[in-house]
C-alpha positions in Angstrom: 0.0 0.0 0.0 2.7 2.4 0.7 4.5 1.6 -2.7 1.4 2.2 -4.2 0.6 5.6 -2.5 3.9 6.9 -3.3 3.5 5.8 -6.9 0.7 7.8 -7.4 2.7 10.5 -5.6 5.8 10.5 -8.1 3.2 10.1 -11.3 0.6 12.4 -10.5 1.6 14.7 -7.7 0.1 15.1 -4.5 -4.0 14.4 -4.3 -4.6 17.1 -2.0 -2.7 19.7 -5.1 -5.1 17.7 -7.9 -8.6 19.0 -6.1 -10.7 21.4 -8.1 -13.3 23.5 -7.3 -16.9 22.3 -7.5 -19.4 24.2 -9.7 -21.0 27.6 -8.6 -18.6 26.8 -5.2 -15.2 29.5 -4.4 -11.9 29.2 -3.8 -11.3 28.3 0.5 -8.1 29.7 1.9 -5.3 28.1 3.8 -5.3 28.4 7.5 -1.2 29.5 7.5 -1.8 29.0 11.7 -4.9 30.4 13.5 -5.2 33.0 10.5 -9.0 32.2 10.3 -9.8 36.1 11.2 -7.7 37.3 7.4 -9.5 34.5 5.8 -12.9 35.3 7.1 -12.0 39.1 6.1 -11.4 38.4 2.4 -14.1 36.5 1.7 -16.1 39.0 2.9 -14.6 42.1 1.3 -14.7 39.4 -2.1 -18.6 39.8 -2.2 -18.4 43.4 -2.7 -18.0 44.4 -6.1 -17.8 47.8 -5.6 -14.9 47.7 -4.0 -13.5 45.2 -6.2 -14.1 48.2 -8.8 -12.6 50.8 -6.4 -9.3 48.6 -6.2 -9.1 48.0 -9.8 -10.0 51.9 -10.4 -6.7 52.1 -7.6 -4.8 50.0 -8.9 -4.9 51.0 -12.9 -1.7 53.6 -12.5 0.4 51.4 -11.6 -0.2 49.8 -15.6 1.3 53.0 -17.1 4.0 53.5 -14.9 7.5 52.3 -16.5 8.3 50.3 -13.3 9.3 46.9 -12.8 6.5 44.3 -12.5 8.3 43.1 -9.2 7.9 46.5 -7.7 3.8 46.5 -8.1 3.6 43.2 -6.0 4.9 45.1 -3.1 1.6 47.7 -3.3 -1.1 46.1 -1.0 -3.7 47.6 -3.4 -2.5 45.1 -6.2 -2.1 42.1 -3.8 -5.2 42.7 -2.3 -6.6 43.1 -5.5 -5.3 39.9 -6.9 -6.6 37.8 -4.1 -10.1 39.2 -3.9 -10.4 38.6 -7.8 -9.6 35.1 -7.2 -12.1 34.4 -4.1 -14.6 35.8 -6.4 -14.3 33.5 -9.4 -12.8 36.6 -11.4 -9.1 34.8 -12.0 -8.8 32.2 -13.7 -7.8 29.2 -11.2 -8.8 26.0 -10.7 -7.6 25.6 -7.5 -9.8 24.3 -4.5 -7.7 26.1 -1.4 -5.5 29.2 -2.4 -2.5 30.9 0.0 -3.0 34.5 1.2 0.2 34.4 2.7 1.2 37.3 0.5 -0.8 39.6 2.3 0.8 38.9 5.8 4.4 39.4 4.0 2.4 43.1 2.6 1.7 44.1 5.7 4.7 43.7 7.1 6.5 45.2 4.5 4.3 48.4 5.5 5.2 47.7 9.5 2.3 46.1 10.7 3.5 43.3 13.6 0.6 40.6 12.6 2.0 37.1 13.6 0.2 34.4 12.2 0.6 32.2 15.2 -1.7 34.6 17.6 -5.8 35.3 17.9 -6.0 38.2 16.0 -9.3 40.0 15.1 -10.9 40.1 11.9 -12.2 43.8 12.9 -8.8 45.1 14.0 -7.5 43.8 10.2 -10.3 45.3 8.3 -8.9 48.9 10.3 -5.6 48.0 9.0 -6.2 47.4 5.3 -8.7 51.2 5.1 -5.8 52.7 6.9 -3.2 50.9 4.8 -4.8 51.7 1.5 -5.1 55.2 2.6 -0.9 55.6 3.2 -0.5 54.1 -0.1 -2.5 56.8 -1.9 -0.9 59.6 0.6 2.7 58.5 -1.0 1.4 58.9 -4.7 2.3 62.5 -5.9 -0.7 64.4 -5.7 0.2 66.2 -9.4 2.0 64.8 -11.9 5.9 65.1 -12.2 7.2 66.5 -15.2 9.4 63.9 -16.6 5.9 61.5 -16.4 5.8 62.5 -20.4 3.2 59.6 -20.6 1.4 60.8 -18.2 1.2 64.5 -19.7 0.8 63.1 -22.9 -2.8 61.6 -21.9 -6.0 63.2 -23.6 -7.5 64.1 -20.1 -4.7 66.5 -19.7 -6.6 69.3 -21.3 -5.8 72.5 -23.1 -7.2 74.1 -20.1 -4.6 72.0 -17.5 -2.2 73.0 -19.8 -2.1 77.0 -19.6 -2.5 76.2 -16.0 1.0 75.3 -15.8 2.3 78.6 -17.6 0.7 79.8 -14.1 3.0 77.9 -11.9 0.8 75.4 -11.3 0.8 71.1 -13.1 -2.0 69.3 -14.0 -3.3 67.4 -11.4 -3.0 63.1 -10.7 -5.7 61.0 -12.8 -9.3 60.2 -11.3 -8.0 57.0 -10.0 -6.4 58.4 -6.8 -9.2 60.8 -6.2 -12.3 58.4 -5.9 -14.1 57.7 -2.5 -13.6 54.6 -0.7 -16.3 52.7 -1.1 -16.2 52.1 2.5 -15.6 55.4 3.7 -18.6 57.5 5.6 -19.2 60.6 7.4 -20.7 61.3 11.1 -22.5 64.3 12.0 -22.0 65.3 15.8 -24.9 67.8 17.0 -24.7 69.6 19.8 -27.8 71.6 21.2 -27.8 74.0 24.6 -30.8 72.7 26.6 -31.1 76.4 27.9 -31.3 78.4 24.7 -31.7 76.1 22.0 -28.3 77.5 20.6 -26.7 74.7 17.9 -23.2 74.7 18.5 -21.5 73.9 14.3 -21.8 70.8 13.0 -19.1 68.5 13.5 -17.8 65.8 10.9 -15.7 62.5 11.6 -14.9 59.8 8.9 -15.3 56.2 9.2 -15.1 52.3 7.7 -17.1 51.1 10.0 -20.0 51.3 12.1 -19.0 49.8 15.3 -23.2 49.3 17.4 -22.9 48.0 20.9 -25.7 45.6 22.1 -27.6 48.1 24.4 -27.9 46.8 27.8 -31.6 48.1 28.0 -32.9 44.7 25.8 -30.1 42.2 27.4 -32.0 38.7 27.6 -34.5 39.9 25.5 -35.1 39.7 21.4 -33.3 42.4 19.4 -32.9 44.2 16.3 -30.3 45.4 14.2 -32.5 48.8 14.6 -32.3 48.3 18.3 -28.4 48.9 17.8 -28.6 52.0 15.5 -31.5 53.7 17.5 -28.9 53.1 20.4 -26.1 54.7 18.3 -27.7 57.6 17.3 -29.8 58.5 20.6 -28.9 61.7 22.2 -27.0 62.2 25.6 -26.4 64.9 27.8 -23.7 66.5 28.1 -23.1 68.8 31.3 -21.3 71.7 32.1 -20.1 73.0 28.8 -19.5 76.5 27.7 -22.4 77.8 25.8 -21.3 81.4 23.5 -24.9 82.1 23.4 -26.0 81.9 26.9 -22.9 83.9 27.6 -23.6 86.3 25.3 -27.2 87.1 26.6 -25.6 87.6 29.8 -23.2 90.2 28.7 -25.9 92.0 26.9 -28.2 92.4 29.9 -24.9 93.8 32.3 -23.3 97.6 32.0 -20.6 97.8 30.3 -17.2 97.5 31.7 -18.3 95.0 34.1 -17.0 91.0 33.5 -18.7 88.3 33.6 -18.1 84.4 34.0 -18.9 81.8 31.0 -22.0 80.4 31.2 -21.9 76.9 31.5 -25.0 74.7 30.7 -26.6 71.4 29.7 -26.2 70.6 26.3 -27.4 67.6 24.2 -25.5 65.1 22.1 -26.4 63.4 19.0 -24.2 61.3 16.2 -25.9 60.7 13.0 -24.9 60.0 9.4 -23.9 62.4 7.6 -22.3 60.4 4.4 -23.5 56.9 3.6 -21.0 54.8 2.0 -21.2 52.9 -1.0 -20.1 49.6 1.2 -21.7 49.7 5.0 -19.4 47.3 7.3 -21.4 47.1 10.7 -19.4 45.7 13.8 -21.7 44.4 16.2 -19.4 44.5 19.6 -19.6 41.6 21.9 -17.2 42.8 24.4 -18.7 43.2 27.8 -17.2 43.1 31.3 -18.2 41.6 34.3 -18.6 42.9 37.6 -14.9 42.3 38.5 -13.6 43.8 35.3 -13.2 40.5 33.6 -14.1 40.5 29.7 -16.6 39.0 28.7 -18.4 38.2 25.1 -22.4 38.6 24.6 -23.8 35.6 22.5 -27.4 37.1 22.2 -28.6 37.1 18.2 -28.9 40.1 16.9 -32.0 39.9 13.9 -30.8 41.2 11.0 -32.7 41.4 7.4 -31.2 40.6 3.5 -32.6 44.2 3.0 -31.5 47.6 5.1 -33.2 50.9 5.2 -30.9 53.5 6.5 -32.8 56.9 5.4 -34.2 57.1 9.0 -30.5 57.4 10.3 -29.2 59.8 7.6 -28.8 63.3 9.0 -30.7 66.2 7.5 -29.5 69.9 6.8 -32.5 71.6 8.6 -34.0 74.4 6.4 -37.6 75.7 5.0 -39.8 73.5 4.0 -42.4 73.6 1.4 -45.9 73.3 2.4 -46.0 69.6 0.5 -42.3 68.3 2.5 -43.7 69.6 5.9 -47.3 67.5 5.6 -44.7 64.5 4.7 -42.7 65.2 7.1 -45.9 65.7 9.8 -46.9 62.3 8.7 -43.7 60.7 9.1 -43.5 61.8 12.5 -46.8 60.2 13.2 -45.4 56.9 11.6 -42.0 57.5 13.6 -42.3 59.0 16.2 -39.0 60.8 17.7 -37.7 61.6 14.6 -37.0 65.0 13.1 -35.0 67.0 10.5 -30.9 66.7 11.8 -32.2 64.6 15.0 -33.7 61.4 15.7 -34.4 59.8 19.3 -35.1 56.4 20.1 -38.8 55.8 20.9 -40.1 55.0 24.0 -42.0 52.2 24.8 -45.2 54.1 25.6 -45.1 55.2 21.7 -45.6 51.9 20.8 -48.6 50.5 22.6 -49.3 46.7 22.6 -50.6 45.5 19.6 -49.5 48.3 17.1 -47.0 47.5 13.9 -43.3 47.6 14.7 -41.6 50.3 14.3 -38.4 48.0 13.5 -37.6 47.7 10.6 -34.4 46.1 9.8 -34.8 43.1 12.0 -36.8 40.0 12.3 -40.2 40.1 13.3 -43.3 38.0 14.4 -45.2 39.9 11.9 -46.6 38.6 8.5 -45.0 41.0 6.2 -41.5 41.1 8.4 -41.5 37.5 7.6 -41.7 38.0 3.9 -39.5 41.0 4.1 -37.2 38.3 5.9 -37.1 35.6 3.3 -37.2 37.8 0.3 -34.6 36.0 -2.2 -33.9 39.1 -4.6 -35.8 42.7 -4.6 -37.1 45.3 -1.6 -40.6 44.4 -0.8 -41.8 47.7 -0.9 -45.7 46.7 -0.6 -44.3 45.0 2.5 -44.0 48.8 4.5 -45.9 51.3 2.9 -44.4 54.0 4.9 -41.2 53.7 2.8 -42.3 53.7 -0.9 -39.0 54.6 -2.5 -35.9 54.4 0.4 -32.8 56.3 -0.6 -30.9 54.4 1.4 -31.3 50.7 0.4 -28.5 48.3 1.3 -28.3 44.4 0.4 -26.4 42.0 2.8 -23.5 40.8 1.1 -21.7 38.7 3.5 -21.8 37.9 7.5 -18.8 37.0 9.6 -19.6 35.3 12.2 -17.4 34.5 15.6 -17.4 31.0 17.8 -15.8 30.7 20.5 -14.9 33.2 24.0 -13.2 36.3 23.9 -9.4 34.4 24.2 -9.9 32.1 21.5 -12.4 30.8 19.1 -12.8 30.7 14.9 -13.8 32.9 12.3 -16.3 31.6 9.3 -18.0 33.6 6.8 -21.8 33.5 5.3 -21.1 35.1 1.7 -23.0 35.1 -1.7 -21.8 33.1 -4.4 -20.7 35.7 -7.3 -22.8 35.0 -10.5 -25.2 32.7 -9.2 -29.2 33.2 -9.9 -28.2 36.9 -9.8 -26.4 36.3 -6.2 -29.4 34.4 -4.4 -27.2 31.5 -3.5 -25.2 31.8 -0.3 -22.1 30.2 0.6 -20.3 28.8 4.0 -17.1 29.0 4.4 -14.4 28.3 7.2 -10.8 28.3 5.5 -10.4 25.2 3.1 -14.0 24.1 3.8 -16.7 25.6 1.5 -20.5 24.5 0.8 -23.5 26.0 0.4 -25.9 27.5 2.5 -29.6 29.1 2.7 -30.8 32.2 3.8 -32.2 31.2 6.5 -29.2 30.0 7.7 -27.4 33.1 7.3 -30.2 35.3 8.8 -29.6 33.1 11.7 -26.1 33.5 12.5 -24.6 35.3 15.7 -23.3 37.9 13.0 -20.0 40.0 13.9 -19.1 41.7 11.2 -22.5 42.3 8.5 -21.2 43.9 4.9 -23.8 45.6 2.9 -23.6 47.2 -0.7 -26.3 50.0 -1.4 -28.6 48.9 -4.4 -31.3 51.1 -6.1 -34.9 51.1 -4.3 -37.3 50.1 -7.5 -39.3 53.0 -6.8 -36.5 55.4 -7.0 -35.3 56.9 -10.3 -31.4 56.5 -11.2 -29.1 59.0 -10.4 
């Protein structure tokens, strides 16, 4: 038997290098040592095609340049770019279990310490490869240099660019390093005196993810994505701050040569979403500490739909109305209440008496038409809520990574859709080498970690 095993071994190379992929099945990865989180990751970020289009977009200077093919390999854009075309059946390969060892010896290159022998966190490397990405586009010159005669030579380098640089000034680097990561949002920070009603300026902040704690309010009870974004976006207060205003109609009511102390007041808190990305990354967090400081993680399931509606979270320049926006707006409220132009609260439980319909959306439900919201295989039900005909805001669930295990070890697997299949209604399972296929059901009912939606187009809403 072993003469025979080893003359299969010599004549046809090793079985487990012969496997190929099943149809309408992906590439698994390698598990290098306890590097289950980076696998998890990329076959995530592999069911986003918009940022497979960002990072091709990214990636497509690096073709004119007169550079060594060897030096390109050392960009993470490119590697990163290679690998996510392969997990998404956009390569050519065969293979049944590729090697994304490349990327550890990338991210080392750029000084990252990530050993593949250690628990690391599939949240922590998503951070890693946004900010990574970001450094590689800071080192590109942001105009181009003038021996780059290809460059100059290009037809978007216009007449006009040209008679710029008689001015002093060059024309500047292509579209490619100027596009929006697709991943990449903004958050709006209001702050509002409780005295005057003064509105201190808006304040902006960029993010890749949305990181929603599991509010301790609904602990041991059945939650909602929307339970986690109302919690995210609910206003605080925030004491003793200075407030200009209430200073300044102090001043104005004392004679004049006399001082007078800042005045210091209540003032209340509230995030919300300024810019909605392209590609929404939610991190559910599952730390939690016990009463002697000890970490803990939460297990309860979050209910999360295929379908997201995120125009009630999207922040709002307040302004005049006309008289048609304030009776929808007046009847939204009634729908909602809480909610309001820049602000949104989350609703108490005595505006939402027993027996009424939920004011959840984005989240499991008992109801009839939550239930075929929640098994819809392909388009937004809009019949299904008639109080959101034509959302703006539509996102599709793309892929779910889900943790098992405590917070000092466990293993990362990934619910993903199968690219190309039945226009992407077939989902996919996948830990490492092992892949098969999975319902929706199934994925609906995963502890989730880390959800990755893509916006789509409502099909009430016109293109734009």
């Amino acid at each position: 038997a072993a003469a025979l095993a080893a003359g299969i071994y010599v004549l046809g190379g090793p079985i487990t290098g012969r496997k190929r992929r099943r149809r309408g099945l992906v590439p698994g990865l390698l598990n290098l040592g306890n590097t289950c989180f980076m696998n998890s990751l990329l076959q995530g970020l592999s069911s986003c095609p918009s940022f497979i289009r960002w990072l091709e977009e990214f990636t497509a200077q690096y073709k004119t340049e007169q550079e060594k093919s060897q030096e390109h390999h050392q960009n993470l854009s490119v590697t990163l770019l290679q690998l996510l075309r392969a997990l998404s059946c956009q390569e050519v390969t065969e293979d049944d279990v590729l090697d994304a060892s490349c990327l550890l010896e990338v991210l080392r290159m750029n000084r990252w310490q990530i050993s593949s022998f250690e628990e690391q966190d599939a949240h922590e490397l998503f951070h890693v490869l946004t900010s990574s990405l970001e450094d590689e586009r800071d080192r590109q010159p942001r105009v181009t240099h003038l021996f780059d005669v290809h460059s100059l030579e290009q037809p978007e380098v216009t007449q006009k660019q040209i008679s710029c640089r008689t001015r002093g000034s060059l024309p500047p680097v292509s579209n490619h390093w100027k596009s929006q990561h697709p991943f990449h949002g903004r958050l709006t920070s209001n702050m509002v005196c409780k005295h005057c009603e003064h509105q201190s300026p808006v304040r902006f902040d960029t993010f890749d993810s949305l990181s929603l704690s599991i509010p301790a309010a609904v602990w041991g009870r059945p939650m909602t994505l929307d339970h986690c974004l109302h919690h995210f976006i609910s206003s605080e207060s925030v004491k003793d701050v200075v407030c200009d205003n209430c200073t300044k109609i102090q001043a104005e009511g004392i004679l004049n040569g006399q001082s007078i102390e800042n005045q210091r007041t209540t003032f209340v808190k509230q995030l919300k979403l300024g810019k909605l990305p392209q590609c929404l990354c939610i991190h559910l967090q599952r730390l939690s500490w016990s009463n002697q400081g000890t970490p803990l993680k939460r297990h309860e399931h979050v209910q999360f739909n295929e379908f997201l509606v995120m125009d009630i979270y999207k922040y709002r320049v307040p302004g005049p109305k006309s008289s048609q926006e304030q009776l929808s707006q007046k009847n939204s409220e009634e729908t909602t209440p809480g909610i309001k132009d820049g602000r949104a609260g989350k609703p108490s439980d005595a505006e939402q008496p027993a027996g009424t319909k939920p004011l959840f959306m984005n989240g499991a439900s008992s109801s009839s038409s939550s239930s075929s919201f929640l098994m819809s295989p392909g388009a937004f039900p809009l019949a299904a809520f008639p109080e959101c005909r034509a959302p703006l805001y539509l996102y599709r669930l793309m892929a779910v990574v889900v943790h098992h295990g405590d917070m000092h070890s466990g293993h990362f697997v990934t619910f993903r859709r199968a690219p190309g299949a039945r226009g992407g209604s077939q989902w996919l399972w996948i830990s490492d080498e092992s892949v098969r296929r999975a319902s929706l059901h199934e994925v609906l009912a995963a502890s989730a970690y880390l959800l990755f939606y893509e916006r789509v187009r409502g099909r009430a809403q016109p293109q734009s």
